[in-house]
Every structure is written in C-alpha cells, then in structure tokens.
PyMOL commands that place a pseudoatom at each C-alpha (Angstrom):
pseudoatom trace, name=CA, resn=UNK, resi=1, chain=A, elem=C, hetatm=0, pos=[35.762, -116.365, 228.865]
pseudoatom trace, name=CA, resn=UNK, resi=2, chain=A, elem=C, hetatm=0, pos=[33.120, -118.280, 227.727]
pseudoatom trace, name=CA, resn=UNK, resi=3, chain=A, elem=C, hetatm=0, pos=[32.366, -119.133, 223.874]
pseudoatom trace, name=CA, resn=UNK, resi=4, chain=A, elem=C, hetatm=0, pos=[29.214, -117.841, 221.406]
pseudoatom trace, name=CA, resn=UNK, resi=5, chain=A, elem=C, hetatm=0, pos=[28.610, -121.574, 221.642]
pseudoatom trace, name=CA, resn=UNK, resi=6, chain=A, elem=C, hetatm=0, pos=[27.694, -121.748, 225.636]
pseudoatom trace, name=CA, resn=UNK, resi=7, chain=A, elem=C, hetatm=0, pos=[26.251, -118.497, 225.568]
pseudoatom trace, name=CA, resn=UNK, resi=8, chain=A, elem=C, hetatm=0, pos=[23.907, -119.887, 222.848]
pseudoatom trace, name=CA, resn=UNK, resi=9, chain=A, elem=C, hetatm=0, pos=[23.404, -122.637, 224.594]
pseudoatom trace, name=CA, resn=UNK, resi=10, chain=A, elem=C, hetatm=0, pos=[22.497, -121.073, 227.954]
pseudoatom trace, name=CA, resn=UNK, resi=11, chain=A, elem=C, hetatm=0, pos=[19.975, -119.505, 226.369]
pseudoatom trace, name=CA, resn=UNK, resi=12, chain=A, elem=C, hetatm=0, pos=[18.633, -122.471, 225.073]
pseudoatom trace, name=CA, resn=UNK, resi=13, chain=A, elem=C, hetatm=0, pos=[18.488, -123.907, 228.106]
pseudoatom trace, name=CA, resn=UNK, resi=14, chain=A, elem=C, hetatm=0, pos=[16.859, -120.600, 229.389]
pseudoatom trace, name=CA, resn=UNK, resi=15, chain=A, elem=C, hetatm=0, pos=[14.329, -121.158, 226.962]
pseudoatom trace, name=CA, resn=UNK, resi=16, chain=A, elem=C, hetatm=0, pos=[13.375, -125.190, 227.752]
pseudoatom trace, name=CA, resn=UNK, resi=17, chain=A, elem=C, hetatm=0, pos=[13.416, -123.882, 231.768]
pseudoatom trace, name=CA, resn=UNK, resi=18, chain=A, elem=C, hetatm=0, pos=[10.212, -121.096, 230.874]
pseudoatom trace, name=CA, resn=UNK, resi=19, chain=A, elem=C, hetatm=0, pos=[8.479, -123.454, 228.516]
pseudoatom trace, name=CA, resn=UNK, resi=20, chain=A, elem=C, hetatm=0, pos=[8.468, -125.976, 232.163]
pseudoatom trace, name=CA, resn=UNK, resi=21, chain=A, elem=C, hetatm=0, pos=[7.649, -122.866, 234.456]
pseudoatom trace, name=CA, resn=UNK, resi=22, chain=A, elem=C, hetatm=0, pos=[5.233, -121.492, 232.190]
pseudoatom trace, name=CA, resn=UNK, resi=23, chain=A, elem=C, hetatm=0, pos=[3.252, -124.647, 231.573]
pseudoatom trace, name=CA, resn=UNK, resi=24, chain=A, elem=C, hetatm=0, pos=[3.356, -125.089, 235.650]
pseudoatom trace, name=CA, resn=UNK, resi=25, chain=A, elem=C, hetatm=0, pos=[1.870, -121.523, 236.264]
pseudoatom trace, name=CA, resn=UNK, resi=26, chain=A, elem=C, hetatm=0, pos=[-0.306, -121.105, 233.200]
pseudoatom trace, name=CA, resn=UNK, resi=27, chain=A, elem=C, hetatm=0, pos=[0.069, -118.569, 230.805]
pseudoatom trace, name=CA, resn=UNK, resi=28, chain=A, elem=C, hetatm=0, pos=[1.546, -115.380, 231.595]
pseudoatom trace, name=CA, resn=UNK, resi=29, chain=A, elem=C, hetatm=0, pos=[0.634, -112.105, 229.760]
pseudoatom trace, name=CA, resn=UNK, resi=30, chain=A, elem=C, hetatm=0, pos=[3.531, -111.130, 228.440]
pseudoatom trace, name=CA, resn=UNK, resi=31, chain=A, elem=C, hetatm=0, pos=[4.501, -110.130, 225.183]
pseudoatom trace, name=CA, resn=UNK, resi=32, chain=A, elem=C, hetatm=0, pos=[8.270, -108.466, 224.768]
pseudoatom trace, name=CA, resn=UNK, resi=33, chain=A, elem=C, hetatm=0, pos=[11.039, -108.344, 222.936]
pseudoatom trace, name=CA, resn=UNK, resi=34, chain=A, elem=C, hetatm=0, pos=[14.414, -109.650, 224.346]
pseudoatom trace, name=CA, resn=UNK, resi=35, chain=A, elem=C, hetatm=0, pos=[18.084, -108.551, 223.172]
pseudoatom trace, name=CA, resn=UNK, resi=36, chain=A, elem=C, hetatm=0, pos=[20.960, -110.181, 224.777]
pseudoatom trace, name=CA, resn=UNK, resi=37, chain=A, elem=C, hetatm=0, pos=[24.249, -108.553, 224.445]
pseudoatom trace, name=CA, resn=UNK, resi=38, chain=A, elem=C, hetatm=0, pos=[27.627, -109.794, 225.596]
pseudoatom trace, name=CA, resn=UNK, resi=39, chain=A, elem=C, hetatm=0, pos=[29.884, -107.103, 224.475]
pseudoatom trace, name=CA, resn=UNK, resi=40, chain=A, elem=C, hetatm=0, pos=[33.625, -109.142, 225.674]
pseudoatom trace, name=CA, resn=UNK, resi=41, chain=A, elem=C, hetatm=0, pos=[32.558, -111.489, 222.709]
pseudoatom trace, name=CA, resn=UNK, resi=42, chain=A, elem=C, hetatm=0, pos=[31.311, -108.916, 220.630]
pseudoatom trace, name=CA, resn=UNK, resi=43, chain=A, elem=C, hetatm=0, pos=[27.939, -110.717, 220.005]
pseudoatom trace, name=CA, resn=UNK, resi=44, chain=A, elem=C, hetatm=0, pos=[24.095, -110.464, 220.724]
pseudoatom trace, name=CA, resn=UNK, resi=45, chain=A, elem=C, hetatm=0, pos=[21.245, -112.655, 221.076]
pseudoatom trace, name=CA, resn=UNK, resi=46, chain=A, elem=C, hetatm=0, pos=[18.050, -111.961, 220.456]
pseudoatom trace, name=CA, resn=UNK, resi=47, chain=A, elem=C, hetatm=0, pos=[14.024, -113.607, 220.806]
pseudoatom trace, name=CA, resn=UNK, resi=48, chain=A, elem=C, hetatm=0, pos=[10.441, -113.097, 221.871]
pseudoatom trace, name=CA, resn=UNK, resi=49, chain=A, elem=C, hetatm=0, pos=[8.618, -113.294, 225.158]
pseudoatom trace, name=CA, resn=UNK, resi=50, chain=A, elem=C, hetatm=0, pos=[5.665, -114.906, 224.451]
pseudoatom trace, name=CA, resn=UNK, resi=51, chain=A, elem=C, hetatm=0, pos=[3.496, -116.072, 227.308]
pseudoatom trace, name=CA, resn=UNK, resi=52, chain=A, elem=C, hetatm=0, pos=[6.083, -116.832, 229.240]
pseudoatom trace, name=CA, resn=UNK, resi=53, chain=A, elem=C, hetatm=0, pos=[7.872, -118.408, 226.788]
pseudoatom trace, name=CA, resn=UNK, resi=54, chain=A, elem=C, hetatm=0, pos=[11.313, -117.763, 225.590]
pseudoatom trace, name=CA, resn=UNK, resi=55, chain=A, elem=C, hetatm=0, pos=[10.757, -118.149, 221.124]
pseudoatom trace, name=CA, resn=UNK, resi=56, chain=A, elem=C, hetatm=0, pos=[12.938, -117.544, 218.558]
pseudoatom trace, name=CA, resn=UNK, resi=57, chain=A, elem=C, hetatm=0, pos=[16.479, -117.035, 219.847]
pseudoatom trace, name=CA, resn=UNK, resi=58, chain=A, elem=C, hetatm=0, pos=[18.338, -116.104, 216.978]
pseudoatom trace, name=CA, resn=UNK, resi=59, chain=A, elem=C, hetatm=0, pos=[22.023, -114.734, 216.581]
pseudoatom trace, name=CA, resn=UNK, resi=60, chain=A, elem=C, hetatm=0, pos=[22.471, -110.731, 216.411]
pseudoatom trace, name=CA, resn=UNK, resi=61, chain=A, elem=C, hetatm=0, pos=[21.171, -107.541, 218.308]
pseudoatom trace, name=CA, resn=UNK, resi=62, chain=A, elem=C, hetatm=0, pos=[17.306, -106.193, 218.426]
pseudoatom trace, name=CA, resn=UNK, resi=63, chain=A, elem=C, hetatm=0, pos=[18.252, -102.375, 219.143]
pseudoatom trace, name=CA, resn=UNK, resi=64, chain=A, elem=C, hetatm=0, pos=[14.340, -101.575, 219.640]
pseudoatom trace, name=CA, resn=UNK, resi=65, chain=A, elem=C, hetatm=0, pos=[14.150, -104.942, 222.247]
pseudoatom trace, name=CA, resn=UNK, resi=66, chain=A, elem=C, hetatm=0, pos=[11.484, -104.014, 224.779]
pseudoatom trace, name=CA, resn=UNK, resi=67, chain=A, elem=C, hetatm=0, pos=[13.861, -105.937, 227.658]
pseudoatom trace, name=CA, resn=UNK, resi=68, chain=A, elem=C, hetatm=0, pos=[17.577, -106.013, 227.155]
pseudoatom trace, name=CA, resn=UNK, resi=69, chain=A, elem=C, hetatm=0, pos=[20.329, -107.697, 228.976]
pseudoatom trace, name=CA, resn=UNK, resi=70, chain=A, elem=C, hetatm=0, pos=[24.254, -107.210, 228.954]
pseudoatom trace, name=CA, resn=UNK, resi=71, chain=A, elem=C, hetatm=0, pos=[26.763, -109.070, 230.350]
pseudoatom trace, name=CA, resn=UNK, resi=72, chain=A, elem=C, hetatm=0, pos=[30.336, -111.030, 230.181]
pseudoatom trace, name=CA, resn=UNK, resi=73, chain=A, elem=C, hetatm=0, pos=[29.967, -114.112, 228.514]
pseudoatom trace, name=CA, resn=UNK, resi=74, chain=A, elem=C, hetatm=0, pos=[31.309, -115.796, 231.759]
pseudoatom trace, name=CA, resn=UNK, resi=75, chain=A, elem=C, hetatm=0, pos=[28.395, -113.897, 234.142]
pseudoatom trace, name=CA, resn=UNK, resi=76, chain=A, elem=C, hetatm=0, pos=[26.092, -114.495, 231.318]
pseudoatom trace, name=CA, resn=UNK, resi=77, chain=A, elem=C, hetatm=0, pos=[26.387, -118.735, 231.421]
pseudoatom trace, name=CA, resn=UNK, resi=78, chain=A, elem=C, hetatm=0, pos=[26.631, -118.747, 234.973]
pseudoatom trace, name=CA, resn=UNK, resi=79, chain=A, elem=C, hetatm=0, pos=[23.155, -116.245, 235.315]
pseudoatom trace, name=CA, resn=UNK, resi=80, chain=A, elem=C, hetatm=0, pos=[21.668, -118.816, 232.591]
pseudoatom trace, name=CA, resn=UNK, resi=81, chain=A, elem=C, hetatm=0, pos=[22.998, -122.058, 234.994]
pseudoatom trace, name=CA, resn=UNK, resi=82, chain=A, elem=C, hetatm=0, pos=[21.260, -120.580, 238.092]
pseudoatom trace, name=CA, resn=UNK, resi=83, chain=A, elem=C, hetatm=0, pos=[25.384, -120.449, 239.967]
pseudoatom trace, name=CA, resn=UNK, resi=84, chain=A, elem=C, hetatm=0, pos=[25.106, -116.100, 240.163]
pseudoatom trace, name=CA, resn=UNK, resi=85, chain=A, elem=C, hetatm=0, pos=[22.440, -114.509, 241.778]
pseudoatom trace, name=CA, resn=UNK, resi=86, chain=A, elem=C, hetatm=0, pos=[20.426, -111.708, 239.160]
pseudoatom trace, name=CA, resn=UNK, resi=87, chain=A, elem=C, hetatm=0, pos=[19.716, -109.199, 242.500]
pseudoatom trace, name=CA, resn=UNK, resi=88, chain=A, elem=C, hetatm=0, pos=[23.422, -109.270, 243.307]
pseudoatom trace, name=CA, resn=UNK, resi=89, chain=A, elem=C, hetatm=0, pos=[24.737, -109.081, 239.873]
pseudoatom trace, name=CA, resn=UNK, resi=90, chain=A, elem=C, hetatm=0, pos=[22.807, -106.091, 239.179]
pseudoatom trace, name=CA, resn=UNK, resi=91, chain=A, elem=C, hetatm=0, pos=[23.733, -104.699, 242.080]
pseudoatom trace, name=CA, resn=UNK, resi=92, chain=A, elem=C, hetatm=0, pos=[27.456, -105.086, 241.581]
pseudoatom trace, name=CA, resn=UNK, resi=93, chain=A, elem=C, hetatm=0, pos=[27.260, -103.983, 238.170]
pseudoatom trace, name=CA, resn=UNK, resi=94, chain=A, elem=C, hetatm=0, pos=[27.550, -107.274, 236.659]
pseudoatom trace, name=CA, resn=UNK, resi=95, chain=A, elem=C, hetatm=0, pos=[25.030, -107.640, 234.888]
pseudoatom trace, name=CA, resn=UNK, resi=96, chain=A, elem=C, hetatm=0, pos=[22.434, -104.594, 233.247]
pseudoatom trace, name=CA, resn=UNK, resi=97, chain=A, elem=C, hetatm=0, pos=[19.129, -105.195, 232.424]
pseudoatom trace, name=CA, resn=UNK, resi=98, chain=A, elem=C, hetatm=0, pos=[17.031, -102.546, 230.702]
pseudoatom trace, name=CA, resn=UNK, resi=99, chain=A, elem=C, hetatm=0, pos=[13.034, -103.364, 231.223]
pseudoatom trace, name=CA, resn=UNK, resi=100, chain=A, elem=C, hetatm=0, pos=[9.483, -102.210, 231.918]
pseudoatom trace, name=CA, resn=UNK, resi=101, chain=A, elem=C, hetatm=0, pos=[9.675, -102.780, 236.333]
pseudoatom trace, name=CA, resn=UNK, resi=102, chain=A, elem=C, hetatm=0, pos=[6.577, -104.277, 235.881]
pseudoatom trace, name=CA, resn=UNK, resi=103, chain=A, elem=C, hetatm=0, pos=[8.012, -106.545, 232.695]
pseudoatom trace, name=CA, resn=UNK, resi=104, chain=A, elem=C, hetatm=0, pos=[10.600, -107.542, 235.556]
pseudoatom trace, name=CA, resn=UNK, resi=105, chain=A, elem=C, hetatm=0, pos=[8.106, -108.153, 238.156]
pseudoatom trace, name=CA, resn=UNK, resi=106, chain=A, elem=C, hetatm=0, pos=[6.057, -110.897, 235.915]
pseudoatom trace, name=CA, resn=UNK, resi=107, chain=A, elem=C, hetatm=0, pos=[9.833, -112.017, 234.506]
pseudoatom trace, name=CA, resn=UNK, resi=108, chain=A, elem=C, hetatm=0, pos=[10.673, -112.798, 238.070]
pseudoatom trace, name=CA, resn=UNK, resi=109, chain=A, elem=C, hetatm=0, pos=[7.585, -115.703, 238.568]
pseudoatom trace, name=CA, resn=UNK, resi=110, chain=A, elem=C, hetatm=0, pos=[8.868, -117.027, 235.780]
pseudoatom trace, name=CA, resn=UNK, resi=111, chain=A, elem=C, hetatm=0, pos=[12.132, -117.684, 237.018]
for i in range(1, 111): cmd.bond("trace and resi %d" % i, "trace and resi %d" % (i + 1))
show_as sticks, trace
zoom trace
C-alpha cells in the first residue's frame, strides 16, 4: 500500500506533467473541479483544472468536484507514474472516475 506521502506526490508530479503538455498544446478550455479519493488510506485530494493546468492540490475531499477520481493508493501512484493503463483500469474496476464525457475527452489530450 502506498503512503499519503506518494500519493501526494504523484499528484504533484501529475500537476508539473499538464503545466509541460499544456504549454505544448496551448491553452485548453477547461475549467473543473478535481477530487481525488483513495478510500484504503482513508484520504482525499483535491485542486482545480485550470486551462489545462492541474492548481491548487490541497489535502481533503471536494464533495461538489465537477471530475472525481477513486482509487487504491497503490493503482493511484502507478496511474500517476504512467505503469497502469486509465482504459483498462476503468474497465476492470480499478479505478472510477466520475466526469462530464466531454470533460474526459479534452482531459485525454492532455495526457
């Protein structure tokens, strides 16, 4: 199981890889709230989407997030570190995500 620590981290890093994608493709009209729950630690994350820009991560749960994502703490760092695919962990259940399809769309050229 990974720790709050990583998970934090991953994010972080999630965060520094949009800023690069986002300056590469230009600004991306998006605006959303993002909640990031990893219940086998009993935490959440949460931010804001801001063109294309992952902003103010900050410990604890947004229950009105406009995009929200749960998963293990272990499937959550490797999702972050590019090692699990997001079409197959949703698939399989490993991962939820709760969005706008069209939020997901312009979430995908971001990634």
């Amino acid at each position: 199981m990974a720790t709050v620590d990583e998970c934090r981290t991953a994010l972080h890093g999630l965060a520094a890889k949009l800023d690069r994608n986002a300056e590469a493709q230009g600004k991306l009209d998006l605006e959303r709230t993002l909640a990031c729950r990893v219940p086998d630690l009993g935490t959440a994350f949460h931010g804001r989407l801001s063109g294309g820009r992952l902003l103010e991560i900050a410990d604890g749960d947004d229950p009105t997030a406009k995009i929200a994502l749960t998963a293990k703490s272990d499937d959550l760092v490797a999702l972050l570190a590019g090692e699990l695919d997001v079409t197959r962990a949703i698939a399989s259940r490993q991962i939820s995500v709760k969005a706008n399809p069209f939020d997901l769309l312009k979430l995908r050229k971001l990634l």
